[in-house]
N, C-alpha and C positions, 0 to 999 in steps of 0.2 A: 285028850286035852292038849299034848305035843302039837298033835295037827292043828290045832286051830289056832296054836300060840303063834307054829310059823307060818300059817295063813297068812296072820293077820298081818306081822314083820312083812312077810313079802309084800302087801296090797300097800301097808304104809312106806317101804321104802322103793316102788313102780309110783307110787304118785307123786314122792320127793323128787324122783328124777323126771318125771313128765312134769312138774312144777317148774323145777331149774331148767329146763331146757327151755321153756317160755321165757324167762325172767331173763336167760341170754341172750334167745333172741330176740328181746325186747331193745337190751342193752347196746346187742351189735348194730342194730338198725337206727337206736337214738343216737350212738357215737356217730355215725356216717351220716347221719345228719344236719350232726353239730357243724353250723359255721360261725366261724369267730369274724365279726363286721367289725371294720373302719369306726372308731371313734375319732371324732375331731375335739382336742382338749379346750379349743377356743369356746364349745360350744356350753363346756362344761363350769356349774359355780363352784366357789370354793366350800368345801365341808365334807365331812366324811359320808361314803356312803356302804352299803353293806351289798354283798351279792352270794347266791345262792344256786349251785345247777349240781344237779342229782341224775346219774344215768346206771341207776339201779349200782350197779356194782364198784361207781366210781361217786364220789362227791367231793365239791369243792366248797369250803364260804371264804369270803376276805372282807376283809374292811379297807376299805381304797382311801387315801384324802390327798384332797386334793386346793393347790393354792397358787393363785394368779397362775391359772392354764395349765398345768404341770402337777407334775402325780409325783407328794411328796411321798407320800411313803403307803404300800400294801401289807396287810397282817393278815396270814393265814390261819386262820379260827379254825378250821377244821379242811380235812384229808383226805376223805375215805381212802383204801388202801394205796397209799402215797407211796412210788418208787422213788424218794428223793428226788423227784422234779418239782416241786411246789416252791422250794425258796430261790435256786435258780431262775426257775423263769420269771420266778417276781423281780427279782433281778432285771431280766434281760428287760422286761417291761418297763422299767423303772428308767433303767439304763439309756433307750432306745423311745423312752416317753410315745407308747405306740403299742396295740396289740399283735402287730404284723412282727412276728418274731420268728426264729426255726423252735420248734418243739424239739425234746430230748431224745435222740433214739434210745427207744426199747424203752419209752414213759410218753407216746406218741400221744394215746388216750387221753391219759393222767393230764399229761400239758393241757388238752385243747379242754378239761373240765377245768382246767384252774384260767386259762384265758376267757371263757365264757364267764365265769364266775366273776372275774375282775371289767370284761363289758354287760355283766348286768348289774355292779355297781355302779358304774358311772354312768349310765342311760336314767338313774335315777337322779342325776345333779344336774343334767339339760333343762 
């Protein structure tokens, strides 16, 4: 009965690891993917929009709004594991009215999920 207990342990935590090592490198290959595009503000109406990007181990949402061209204010709704870069860079964005910004060292990832996040809101007010 021992035997089969720690079988079965073993076979279920070989498949959690051959699971997670997918999921990473699912993860590693959609971040190096990720590129954050030129939004032009002129292009954009005024009203709030929402955005959403998911790279398995990182996620960002915001709520963008925006008024006569200009990005009055971003809410970050949600995270996922956030190293304190999500309110700075909305800052720098904000700042700099522009997604062409420096990312945080050592929150390189984290930034470019919350810059996508905030140009796939506003790609919805064109």
């Amino acid at each position: 009965m021992k035997k089969t207990g720690l079988c079965f342990i073993s076979i279920c935590a070989l498949i959690s690891i051959v699971l997670s090592g997918c999921t990473l490198a699912k993860y590693k290959d959609k971040i190096a993917a990720t590129e954050i595009k030129t939004i032009d503000l002129k292009d954009i109406k005024d009203g709030e929009y929402e955005g959403f990007y998911d790279v398995y181990y990182l996620n960002a949402k915001v709520v963008v709004r925006v008024e006569n061209n200009r990005i009055i204010s971003i809410k970050l709704v949600e995270h996922k594991y956030d190293r304190h870069s999500g309110k700075p860079m909305i800052q720098k964005v904000i700042d700099k009215q522009s997604l062409e910004v420096d990312t945080i060292t050592g929150a390189t990832n984290s930034c470019k999920t919350v810059l996508k996040a905030i140009e796939i809101a506003l790609k919805k007010g064109k």
